[in-house]
VOVOBA-16753 format. One record per residue (C-alpha): x, y, z. Coordinates in steps of 0.25 Angstrom, whole numbers, plus 5000, padded with zeros to 4 digits. Example, Ala and Ser with C-alpha at 12.3 -4.5 7.8 and 13.67 -1.06 7.14 Angstrom:
residues 2
504949825031 505549965029 
end
This chain:
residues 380
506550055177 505250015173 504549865176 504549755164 503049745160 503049595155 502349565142 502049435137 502049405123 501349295116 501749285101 502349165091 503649245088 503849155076 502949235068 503449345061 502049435065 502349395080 503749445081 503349565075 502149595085 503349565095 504049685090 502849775088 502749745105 504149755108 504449895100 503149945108 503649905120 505049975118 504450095111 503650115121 504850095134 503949995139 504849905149 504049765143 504749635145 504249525134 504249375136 503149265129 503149175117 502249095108 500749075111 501348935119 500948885135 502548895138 502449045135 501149065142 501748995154 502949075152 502049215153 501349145165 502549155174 503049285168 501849355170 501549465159 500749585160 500549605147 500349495135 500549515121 500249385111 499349335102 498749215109 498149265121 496849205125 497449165139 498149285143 496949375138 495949295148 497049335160 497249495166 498649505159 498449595147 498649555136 498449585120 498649515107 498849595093 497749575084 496049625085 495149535085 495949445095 495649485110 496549585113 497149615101 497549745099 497749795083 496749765071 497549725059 497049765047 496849625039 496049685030 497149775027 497849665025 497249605013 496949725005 498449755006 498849615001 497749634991 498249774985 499749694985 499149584974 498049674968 499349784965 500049644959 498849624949 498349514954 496849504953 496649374960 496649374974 496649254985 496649245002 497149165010 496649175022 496249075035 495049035039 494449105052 495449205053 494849355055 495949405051 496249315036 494849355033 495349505034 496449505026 495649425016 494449525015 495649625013 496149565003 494849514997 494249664996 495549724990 495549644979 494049644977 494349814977 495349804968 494849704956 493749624962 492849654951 493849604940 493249474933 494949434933 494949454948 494649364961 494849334975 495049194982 495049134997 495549025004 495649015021 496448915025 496448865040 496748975052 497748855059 498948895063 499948775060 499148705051 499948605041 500148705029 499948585020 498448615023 498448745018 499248715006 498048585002 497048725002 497948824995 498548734984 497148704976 496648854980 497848914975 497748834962 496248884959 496649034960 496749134948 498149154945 498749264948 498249274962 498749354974 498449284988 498549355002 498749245011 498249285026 499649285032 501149235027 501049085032 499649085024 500449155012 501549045013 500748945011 500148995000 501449004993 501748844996 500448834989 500648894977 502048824977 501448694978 500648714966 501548784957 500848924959 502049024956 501949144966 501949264963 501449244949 500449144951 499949184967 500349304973 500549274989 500349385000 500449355014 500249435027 501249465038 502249475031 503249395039 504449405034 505349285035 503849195030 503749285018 505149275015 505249135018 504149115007 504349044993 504049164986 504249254996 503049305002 502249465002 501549495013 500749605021 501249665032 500749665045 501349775055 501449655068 502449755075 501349875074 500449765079 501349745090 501449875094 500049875097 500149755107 501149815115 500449955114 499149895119 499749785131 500349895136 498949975137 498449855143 499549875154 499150005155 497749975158 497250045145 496249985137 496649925123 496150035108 494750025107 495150025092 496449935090 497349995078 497149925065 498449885061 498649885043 499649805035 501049845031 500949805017 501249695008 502749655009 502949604994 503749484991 503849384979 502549314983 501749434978 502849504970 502349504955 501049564946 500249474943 500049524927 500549474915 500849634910 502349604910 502249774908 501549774922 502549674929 503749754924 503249894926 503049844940 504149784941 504849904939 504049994948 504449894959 506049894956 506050044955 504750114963 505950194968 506250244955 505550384949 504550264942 503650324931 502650264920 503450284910 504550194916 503650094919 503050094905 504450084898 504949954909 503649884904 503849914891 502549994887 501850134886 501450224897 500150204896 500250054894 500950024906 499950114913 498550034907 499449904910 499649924922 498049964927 497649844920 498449744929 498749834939 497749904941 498450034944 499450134936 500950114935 501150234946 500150184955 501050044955 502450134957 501650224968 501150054975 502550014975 503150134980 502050134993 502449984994 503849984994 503650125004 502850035012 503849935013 505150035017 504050085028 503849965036 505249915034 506250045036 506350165041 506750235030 506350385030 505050425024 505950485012 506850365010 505550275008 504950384999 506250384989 506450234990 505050204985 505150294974 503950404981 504250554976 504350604991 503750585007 502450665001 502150554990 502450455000 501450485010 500450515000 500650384995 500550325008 499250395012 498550355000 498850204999 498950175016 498250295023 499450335030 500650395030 502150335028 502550375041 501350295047 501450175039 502850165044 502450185059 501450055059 502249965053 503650005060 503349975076 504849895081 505849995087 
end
């Protein structure tokens, strides 16, 4: 029988993103048959004195200033922290959200970030130089900031006296990526307050996608999301090369978003082409479907070709490269979320076979189906 290796975990539980990277250590543990035992808590002096007494040979958290000045190893999950261990890509990030409102027709764009955080100033950039690729030479177009305070616990009320006059000042119709859900919750209340309808008026994205916050939102909230399991997986895989006396990557993996879970808060087109918003509409209720032009010409009520030019000028795209987006979106989604067959998800998001499937894949994200999958599905 083998010895229990102790491993200490520091982590706020409460969080959705922290339970997550929980599991992503766990199921690496057990994947692996490694005979860890587990015990810790929040970032608290009860907890630390708790690990004092237990004696740990390994620590997993994200606060770990003092245990990193000690010899017990130790790593925490994100670069540029000392002894983090995978890059997120927050650049990613924002470009994703970004292609979400563009694919929407919203031409005006806002951030919400905080101020001094390397990692808000990421996602904005990313978001920022997705829509300047995409329309930032339109005189209709433009692109707005604010950064609200890094501090956790502040008084939300505070954040609310900044967003309430800024919200009021921007061009309507606008999409906003808000840094991360709490951020994007806030914007909401906001724009209840003063009366801004969402989705029509303000478009809201967040990022993290925790599930009960989104859902718990008035509307509720999209957001991107973040694979915390995988990153999880890498914090086990590299404590336990720090038992083993390896040393940690020279490069540390770089870890992409998931996607854009899509909820009320961002669920519309922002044009008034009632052709477009129907056509849309029906590509979304049946992307399953054999879906042609024509069908979509005859639901909206016009020609081939005026559905067609309509659809470029507020979209910015043909009618078939919408069907193929939502197709490779709802693929996305049944991905990361079931284990349905490769065959199954290609038949129940409307794709002629596994070929097109793939090839649809390899264009839009660089990688197969089958890998996709494999970096956002780590728990047992």
């Amino acid at each position: 029988m083998m010895t229990a290796v102790r491993i200490g975990l520091i982590a706020d539980t409460r969080s959705a993103y922290a339970r997550a990277e929980v599991r992503g250590i766990i199921a690496y543990a057990r994947l692996n048959n490694l005979p860890w035992s587990f015990a810790g808590g929040m970032d608290s002096p009860a907890t630390w004195r708790m690990l004092r007494r237990w004696k740990p040979q390994g620590i997993i958290g994200i606060t770990l200033e003092r245990v990193l000045r000690s010899r017990v190893p130790a790593v925490k999950p994100l670069l540029p922290d000392p002894a983090g261990v995978a890059m997120l890509d927050n650049e990613a990030i924002g470009r994703m959200a970004a292609e979400h409102v563009l694919s929407r027709g919203f031409r005006h764009l806002a951030f919400v970030g905080e101020r001094g955080a390397d990692f808000s100033e990421d996602r904005g950039n990313g978001f920022q130089s997705q829509w300047r690729c995409t329309c930032g030479d339109r005189p209709e177009a433009s692109f707005h900031r604010l950064n609200l305070p890094y501090e956790e616990g502040m008084d939300w009320h505070t954040h609310l006296a900044k967003l309430t006059p800024w919200l009021k000042s921007l061009p309507k119709p606008v999409g906003i990526l808000a840094v991360r859900d709490q951020r994007a919750r806030e914007v909401l209340q906001a724009c209840q307050a003063i009366h801004l309808r969402v989705p029509e008026d303000v478009a809201v994205v967040g990022v993290d996608n925790d599930d009960l916050l989104c859902e718990m939102s008035d509307p509720p909230l999209s957001s991107v999301s973040v694979p915390w399991e995988q990153i999880g997986h890498h914090m086990g895989a590299s404590i336990q090369r720090l038992l083993q006396g390896d040393a940690r990557p020279r490069v540390p993996p770089l870890i992409a978003p998931g996607g854009v879970v899509v909820r009320r808060s961002s669920d519309v087109y922002a044009t008034a082409d009632e052709a477009v918003v129907q056509a849309c509409r029906h590509i979304q209720e049946h992307a399953s479907a054999a879906l042609t032009v024509e069908t979509l010409a005859r639901t909206a009520s016009v020609s081939r070709r005026g559905i067609e030019r309509r659809f470029r000028k507020e979209l910015g795209r043909s009618p078939r490269q919408e069907i193929e987006l939502i197709r490779f979106r709802n693929a996305q989604h049944l991905l990361r979320e079931t284990d349905l067959s490769m065959a199954a998800v290609s038949e129940q998001c409307g794709f002629t076979s596994c070929q097109r499937l793939i090839a649809v894949f390899r264009r839009r994200v660089g990688t197969t189906p089958s890998a996709y999958r494999a970096t956002y599905r780590t728990r047992l």
